[in-house]
C-alpha positions, 0 to 999 in steps of 0.5 A: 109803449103809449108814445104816439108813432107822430112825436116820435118821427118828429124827435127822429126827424130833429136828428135825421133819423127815422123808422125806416119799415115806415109804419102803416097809418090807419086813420085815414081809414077810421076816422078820416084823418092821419093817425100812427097810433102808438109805438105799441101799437105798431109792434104788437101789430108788426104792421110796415109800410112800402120799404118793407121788403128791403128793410123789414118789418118792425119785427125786424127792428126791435131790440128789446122790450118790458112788459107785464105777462098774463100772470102780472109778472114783469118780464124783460126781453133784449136790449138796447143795442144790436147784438147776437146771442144764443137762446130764445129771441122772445122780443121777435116772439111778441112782435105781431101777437096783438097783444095776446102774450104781453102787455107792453111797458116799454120798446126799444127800436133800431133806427136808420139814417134818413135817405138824403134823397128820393125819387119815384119812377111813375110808368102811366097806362100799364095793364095789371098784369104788364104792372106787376111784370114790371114791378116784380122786375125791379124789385129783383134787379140791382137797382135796389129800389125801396118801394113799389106800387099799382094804383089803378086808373080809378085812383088817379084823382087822388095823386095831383102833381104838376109832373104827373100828366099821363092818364091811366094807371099808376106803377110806381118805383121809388128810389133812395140814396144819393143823388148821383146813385139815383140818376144812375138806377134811373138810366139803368131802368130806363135802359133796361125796360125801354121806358122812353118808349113809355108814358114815364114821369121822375117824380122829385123829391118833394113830390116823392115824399107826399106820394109815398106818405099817401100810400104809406097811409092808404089816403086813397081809400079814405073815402070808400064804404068797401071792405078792404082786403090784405093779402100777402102773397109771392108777386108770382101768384098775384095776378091768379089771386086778384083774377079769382077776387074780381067775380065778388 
């Protein structure tokens, strides 16, 4: 359970592997530089990054687990492998109570295959509210898209790509899979929101990774002195939250 997030995704990335719910990386918020923490860490917290709506959270993917309770005795929890049996499910249990009901020895994960390969549709100059029509769009289309993101004009110094030109803000759509199945969601979305018509930008695979690794991380907030604010909300209720948040 002390094993860092970083020497894992580097063992998972020799076999093409990964943690597919993408786990948040806090340090740019503390101390100004990347770092995952432990597998611990992430399980007692059940913190995920972008792909969470499509894969889950960690809860979502742990198998089984060993650990101390409050009275140091030894308990165990699941197993190795994926499997449905009857009773209590007390791995899903332990997953988000940081660290109140057991002190963690030991976690199993399910892992996924790296997708072969990705792209980001970036739509420039959306208000919010058009942003988040659009978003809520695509995530419930069947392009199966794995990622989503609004980053406001303020924020567009800190994403520097060579296809990235268009002021304004930023909504952002990733895609994984194959590239023909890529190529074929894009014409479908293009086809579907009239982006020609729009300030859009297909960000390659390279550029994708970097961009998603940055939200991933919450880089774009590593210089600020604000409180930062997590709300999980329906995207249905998003527009009224941020409206009712804007006079404090």
């Amino acid at each position: 359970a002390g094993t860092p997030i970083e020497l894992i995704e580097k063992e998972l990335d020799k076999n093409n592997q990964q943690l597919a719910f993408e786990p948040t990386d806090f340090g740019y918020l503390f101390s100004g530089k990347s770092n995952s923490g432990t597998i611990g860490g992430v399980v007692s917290c059940n913190f995920a990054g972008p792909r969470r709506f499509k894969v889950g959270s960690a809860r979502d993917h742990i198998l089984g687990f060993k650990g101390y309770n409050g009275k140091g005795e030894k308990i165990k929890s699941g197993g190795t492998v994926q499997k449905n049996v009857t009773g209590y499910d007390l791995s899903k249990l332990i997953v988000g109570s940081f660290g109140t009901l057991v002190v963690l020895t030991e976690t199993t994960l399910k892992v996924l295959p790296l997708e072969s390969d990705t792209k980001t549709i970036v739509i420039s100059g959306l208000p919010l509210e058009d942003s988040l029509e659009t978003m809520g769009s695509a995530l419930n289309s069947s392009n199966n898209p794995s990622g989503a993101v609004f980053y406001p004009e303020n924020f567009r110094n800190s994403f520097i790509f060579n296809d990235l030109t268009y002021p304004g803000s930023i909504t952002s759509i990733r895609l994984e899979g194959t590239s023909r199945s890529i190529d074929q969601r894009i014409k479908n979305f293009y086809n579907q929101w009239s982006l020609n018509e729009k300030k859009t930008t297909i960000l390659d695979k390279t550029q994708s990774i970097i961009f998603w690794e940055d939200t991933r991380s919450l880089k774009v907030f590593s210089n600020t002195d604000k409180s930062l604010l997590r709300v999980v909300v329906p995207p249905s209720e998003t527009t009224n939250l941020i409206s009712r948040l804007r006079p404090f």
